[in-house]
C-alpha positions in Angstrom: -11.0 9.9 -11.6 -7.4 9.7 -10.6 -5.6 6.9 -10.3 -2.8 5.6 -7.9 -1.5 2.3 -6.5 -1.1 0.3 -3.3 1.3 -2.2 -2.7 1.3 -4.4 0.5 3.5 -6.0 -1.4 2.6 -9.1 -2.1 6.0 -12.2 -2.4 5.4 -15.3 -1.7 7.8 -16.8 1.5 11.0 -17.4 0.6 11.3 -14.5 -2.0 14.7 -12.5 -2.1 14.1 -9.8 0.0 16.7 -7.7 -2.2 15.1 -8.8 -5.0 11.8 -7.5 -4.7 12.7 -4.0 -2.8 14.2 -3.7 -6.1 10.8 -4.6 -8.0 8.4 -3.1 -5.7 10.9 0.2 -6.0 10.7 -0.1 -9.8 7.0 -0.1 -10.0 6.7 3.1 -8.3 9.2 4.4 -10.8 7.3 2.8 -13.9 3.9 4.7 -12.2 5.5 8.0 -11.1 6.6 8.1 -15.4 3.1 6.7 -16.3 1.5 10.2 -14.2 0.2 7.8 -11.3 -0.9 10.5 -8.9 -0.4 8.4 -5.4 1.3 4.9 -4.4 0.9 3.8 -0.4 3.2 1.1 1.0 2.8 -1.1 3.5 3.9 -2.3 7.2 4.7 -5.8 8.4 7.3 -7.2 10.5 5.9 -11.0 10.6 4.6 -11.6 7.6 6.1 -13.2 4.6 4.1 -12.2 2.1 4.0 -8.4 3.0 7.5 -8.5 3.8 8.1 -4.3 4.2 8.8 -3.5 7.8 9.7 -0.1 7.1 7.7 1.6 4.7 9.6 5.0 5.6 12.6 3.7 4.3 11.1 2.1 1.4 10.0 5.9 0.6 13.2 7.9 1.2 14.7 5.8 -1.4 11.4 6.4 -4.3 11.7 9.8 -3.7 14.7 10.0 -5.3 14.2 8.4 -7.9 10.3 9.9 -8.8 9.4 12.9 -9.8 5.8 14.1 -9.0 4.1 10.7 -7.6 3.2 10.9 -3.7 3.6 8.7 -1.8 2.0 7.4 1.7 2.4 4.5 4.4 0.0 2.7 3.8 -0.4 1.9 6.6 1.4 2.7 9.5 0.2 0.4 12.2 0.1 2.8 15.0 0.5 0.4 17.9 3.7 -0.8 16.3 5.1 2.5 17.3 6.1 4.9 20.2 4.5 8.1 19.3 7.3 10.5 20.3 9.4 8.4 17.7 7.0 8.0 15.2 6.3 12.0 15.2 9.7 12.7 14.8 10.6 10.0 12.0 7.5 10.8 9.8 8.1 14.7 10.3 12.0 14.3 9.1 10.4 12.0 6.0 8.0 14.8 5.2 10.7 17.2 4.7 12.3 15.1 2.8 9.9 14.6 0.4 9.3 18.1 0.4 5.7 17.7 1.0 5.0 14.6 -1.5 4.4 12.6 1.6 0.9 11.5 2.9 0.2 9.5 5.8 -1.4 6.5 6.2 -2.6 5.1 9.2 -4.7 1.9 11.1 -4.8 -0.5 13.8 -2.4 -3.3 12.8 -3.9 -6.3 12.2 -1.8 -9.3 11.2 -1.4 -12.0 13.8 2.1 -12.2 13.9 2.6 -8.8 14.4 -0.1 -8.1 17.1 1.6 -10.5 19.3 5.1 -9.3 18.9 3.9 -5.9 20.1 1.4 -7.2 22.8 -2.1 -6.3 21.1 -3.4 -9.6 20.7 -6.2 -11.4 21.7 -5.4 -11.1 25.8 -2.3 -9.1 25.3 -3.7 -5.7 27.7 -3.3 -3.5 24.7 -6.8 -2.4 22.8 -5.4 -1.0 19.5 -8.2 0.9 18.7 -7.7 2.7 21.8 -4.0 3.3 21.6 -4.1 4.2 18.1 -6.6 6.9 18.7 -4.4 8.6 21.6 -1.3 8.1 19.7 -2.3 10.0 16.9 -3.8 12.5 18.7 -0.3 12.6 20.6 1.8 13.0 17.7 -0.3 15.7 16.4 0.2 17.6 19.2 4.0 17.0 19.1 3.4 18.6 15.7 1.1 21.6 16.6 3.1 22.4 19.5 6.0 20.6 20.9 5.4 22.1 24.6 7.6 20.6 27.2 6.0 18.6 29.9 5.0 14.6 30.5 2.8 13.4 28.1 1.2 9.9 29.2 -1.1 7.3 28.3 -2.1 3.7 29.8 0.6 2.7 26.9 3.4 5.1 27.1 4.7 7.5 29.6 7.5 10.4 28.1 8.9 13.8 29.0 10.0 16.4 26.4 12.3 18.7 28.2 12.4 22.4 29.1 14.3 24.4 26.1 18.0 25.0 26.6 18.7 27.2 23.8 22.1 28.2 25.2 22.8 24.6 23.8 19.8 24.6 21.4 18.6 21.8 23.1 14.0 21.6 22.2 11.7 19.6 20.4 11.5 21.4 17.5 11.0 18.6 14.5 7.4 19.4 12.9 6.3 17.8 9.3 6.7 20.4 5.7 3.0 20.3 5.2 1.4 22.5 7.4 -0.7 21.5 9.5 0.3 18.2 8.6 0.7 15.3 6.2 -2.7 14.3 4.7 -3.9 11.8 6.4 -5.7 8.4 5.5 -7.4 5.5 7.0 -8.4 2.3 6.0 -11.4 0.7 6.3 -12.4 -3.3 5.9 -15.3 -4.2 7.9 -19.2 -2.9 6.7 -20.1 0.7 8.1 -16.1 0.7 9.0 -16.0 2.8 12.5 -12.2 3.7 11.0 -13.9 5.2 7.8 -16.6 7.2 10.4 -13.7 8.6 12.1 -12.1 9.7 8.9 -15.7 11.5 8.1 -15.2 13.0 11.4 -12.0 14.6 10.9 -11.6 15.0 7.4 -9.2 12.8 6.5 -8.5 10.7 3.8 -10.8 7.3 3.9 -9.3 4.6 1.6 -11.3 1.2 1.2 -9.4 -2.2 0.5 -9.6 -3.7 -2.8 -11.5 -7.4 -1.2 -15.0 -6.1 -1.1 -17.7 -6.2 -3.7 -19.3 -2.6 -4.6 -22.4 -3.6 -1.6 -20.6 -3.6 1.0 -18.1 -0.2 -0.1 -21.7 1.5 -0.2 -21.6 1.1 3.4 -18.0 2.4 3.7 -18.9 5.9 2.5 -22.2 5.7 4.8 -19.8 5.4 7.4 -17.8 8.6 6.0 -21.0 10.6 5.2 -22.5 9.8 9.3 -19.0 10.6 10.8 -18.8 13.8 8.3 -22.4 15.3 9.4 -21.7 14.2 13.0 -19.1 16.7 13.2 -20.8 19.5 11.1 -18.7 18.5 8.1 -19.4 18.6 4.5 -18.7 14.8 3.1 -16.1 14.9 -0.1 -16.2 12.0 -2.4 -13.2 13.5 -3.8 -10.7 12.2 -1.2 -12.6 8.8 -1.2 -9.7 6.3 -2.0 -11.0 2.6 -3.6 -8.7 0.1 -4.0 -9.6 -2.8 -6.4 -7.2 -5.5 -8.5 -7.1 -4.0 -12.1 -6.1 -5.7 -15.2 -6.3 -4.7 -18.7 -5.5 -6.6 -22.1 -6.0 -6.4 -25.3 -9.2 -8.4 -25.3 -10.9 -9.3 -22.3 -10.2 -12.9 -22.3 -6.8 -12.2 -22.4 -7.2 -10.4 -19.1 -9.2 -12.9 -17.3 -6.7 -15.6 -18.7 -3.8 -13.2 -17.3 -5.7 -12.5 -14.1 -7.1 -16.4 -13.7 -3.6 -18.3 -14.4 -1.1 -15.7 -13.2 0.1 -14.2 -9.9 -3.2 -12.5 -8.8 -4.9 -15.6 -8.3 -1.8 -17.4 -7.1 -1.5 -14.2 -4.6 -5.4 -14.9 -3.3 -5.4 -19.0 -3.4 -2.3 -19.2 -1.8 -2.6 -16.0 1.0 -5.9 -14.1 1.4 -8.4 -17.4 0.6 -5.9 -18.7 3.4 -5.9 -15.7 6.3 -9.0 -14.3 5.6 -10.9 -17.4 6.8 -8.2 -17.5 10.6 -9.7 -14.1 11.8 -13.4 -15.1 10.0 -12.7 -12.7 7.5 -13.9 -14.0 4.4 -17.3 -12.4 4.7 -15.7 -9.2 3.3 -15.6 -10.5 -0.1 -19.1 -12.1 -0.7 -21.9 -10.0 -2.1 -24.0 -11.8 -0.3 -23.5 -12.7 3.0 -25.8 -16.4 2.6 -23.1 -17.5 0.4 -21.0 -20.5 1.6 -17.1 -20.2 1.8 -16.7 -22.9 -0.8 -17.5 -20.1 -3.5 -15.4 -17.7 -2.8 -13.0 -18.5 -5.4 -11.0 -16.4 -7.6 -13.3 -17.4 -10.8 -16.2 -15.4 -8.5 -13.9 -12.4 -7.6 -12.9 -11.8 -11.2 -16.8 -11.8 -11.6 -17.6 -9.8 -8.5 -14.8 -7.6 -7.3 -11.7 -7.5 -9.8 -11.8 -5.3 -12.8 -10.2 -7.2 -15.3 -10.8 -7.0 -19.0 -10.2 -4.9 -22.4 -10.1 -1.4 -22.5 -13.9 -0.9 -23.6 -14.6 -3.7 -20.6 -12.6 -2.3 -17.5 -14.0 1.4 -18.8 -17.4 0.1 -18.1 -17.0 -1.2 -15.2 -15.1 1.4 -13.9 -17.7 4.0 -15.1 -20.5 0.8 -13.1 -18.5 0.9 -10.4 -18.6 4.8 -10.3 -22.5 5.3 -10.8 -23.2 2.3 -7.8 -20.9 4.2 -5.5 -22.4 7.5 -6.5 -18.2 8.5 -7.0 -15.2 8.4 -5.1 -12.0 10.1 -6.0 -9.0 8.3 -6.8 -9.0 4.4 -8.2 -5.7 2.6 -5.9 -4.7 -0.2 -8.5 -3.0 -3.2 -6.5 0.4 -4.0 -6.6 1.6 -7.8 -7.0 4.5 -9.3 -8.0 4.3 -9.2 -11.7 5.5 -11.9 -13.8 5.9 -11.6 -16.7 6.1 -7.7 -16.3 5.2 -6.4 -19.8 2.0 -7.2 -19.6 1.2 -5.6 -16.1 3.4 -2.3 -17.7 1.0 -1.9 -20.8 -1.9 -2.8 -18.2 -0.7 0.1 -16.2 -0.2 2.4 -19.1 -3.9 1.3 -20.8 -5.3 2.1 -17.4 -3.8 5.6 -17.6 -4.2 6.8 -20.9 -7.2 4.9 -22.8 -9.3 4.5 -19.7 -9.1 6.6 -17.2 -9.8 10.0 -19.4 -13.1 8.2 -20.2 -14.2 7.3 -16.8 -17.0 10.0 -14.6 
């Protein structure tokens, strides 16, 4: 099992934006040291608490200062974006990175942001849709810049006959050839996101708010999309994101995880949101459960891994044989205070229980 990170991030409103670039940077650099194999950043313009607009940036500068950690949008929310742009910014960033680059995609979700770019409930714009045809558009850019118009119900562009007198073409395309790995994110049970990854062999990556039942259904979703196409399902590139703690004992974790900034990150945000879109059915086991007990004492019970060394190895090596394996565990990203205590989390995770987990 490898291990990486994502990191939405997570700051309460009214948190120095300079301040925690500069922490949400220096976890990447604590992981890249640590041997972290991955860390995927996210994309909001509107909301507080996820307060990176521009994951790209936010990678350019980690890339300088890491050594062998990869690193991914995670996502990019495709509607956000005019896909001639967004070919060309994410190609440039590839090179950059000289091929330590993977890219994340999905539909955008966060109120705030839907209505600033006109996907909303009512707004004309299906996101589903666009972000299918701008993908598909920007891979094309990258296969083969031809010139000509390229147009959707959304967009409408020309890239321009070749002047190479004056050198003048489309002519940015990505390092990795074909292109960046790709990921997608799933949420919902038997995510139609996570089919489509099946479909196309891309990476599927599952959030870290559902209990194991419902990620079962997330790889049926990759295994029905794999076969559909005549592909061979890999559990290998399976991404699962959960909220990981480890301490010394494990009621010094759950004390950590219980009084600290994970559960003031869910009581105060996603115990809030999650209930707006009627979302909060993604964390219950059991979909007969009333709201009331979703609380974080039941998520440290049901979907966190949080304990000792000998406790999170269990329930890592649990969470493996339920699943029947995925590849790479994404450890969440908050922001940690005090920070010792998440560092030696990080660095238990690593070296005393990962080697141990199959």
């Amino acid at each position: 099992m490898k291990l990486g990170f994502f990191t939405m991030p997570l700051h309460p409103p009214g948190a120095n934006l300079t301040e925690t670039l500069k922490s949400d940077l220096d976890q990447i650099v604590k992981l890249d040291a640590l041997g972290y194999s991955e860390a995927w950043i996210g994309e909001h313009f509107t909301a507080q608490w996820e307060n990176i607009p521009s994951p790209e940036l936010f990678i350019a500068q980690a890339l300088g200062l890491t050594k062998q950690i990869r690193l991914g949008t995670g996502v990019t929310c495709v509607p956000n974006h005019h896909p001639f742009v967004l070919a060309h910014r994410l190609a440039q960033l590839d090179h950059m990175a000289e091929g330590r680059f993977n890219w994340g995609i999905g539909t955008g979700s966060f109120p705030g942001d839907t209505e600033v770019f006109g996907y909303n409930e009512g707004g004309g714009v299906d996101s589903r849709a666009y972000t299918r045809a701008a993908v598909e558009t920007v891979l094309k850019i990258w296969s083969d810049p031809k010139p000509g118009v390229y147009e959707s119900p959304w967009w409408r562009f020309t890239i321009p006959e070749p002047q190479d007198d004056i050198g003048l073409r489309a002519h940015v395309t990505p390092y990795q050839k074909p292109h960046p790995p790709i990921g997608v994110a799933g949420v919902s049970p038997n995510s139609s996101t996570l089919k489509m990854a099946g479909q196309r062999g891309w990476i599927p990556m599952s959030i870290n708010l559902t209990p194991p039942s419902l990620l079962k259904t997330h790889w049926d979703a990759v295994e029905a999309g794999a076969i559909e196409a005549g592909r061979t399902p890999d559990r290998s590139l399976w991404r699962v994101a959960r909220e990981v703690f480890v301490a010394e004992t494990t009621a010094e974790a759950r004390r950590i995880a219980r009084n600290g900034v994970i559960a003031r990150d869910f009581e105060d945000y996603f115990l809030r949101i999650l209930p707006k879109g009627g979302m909060l059915g993604i964390m219950k086991n059991d979909p007969d459960m009333p709201d009331s007990d979703v609380t974080v004492d039941y998520l440290i019970d049901n979907v966190f891994i949080v304990g000792s060394v000998d406790e999170v190895t269990q329930k890592l090596c649990d969470l493996q044989g339920e699943l029947g394996g995925f590849g790479t565990l994404l450890a969440m990203g908050h922001e940690w205070d005090p920070y010792e205590p998440w560092l030696e989390s990080m660095r238990a995770l690593a070296e005393e229980v990962a080697p141990k987990v199959s």
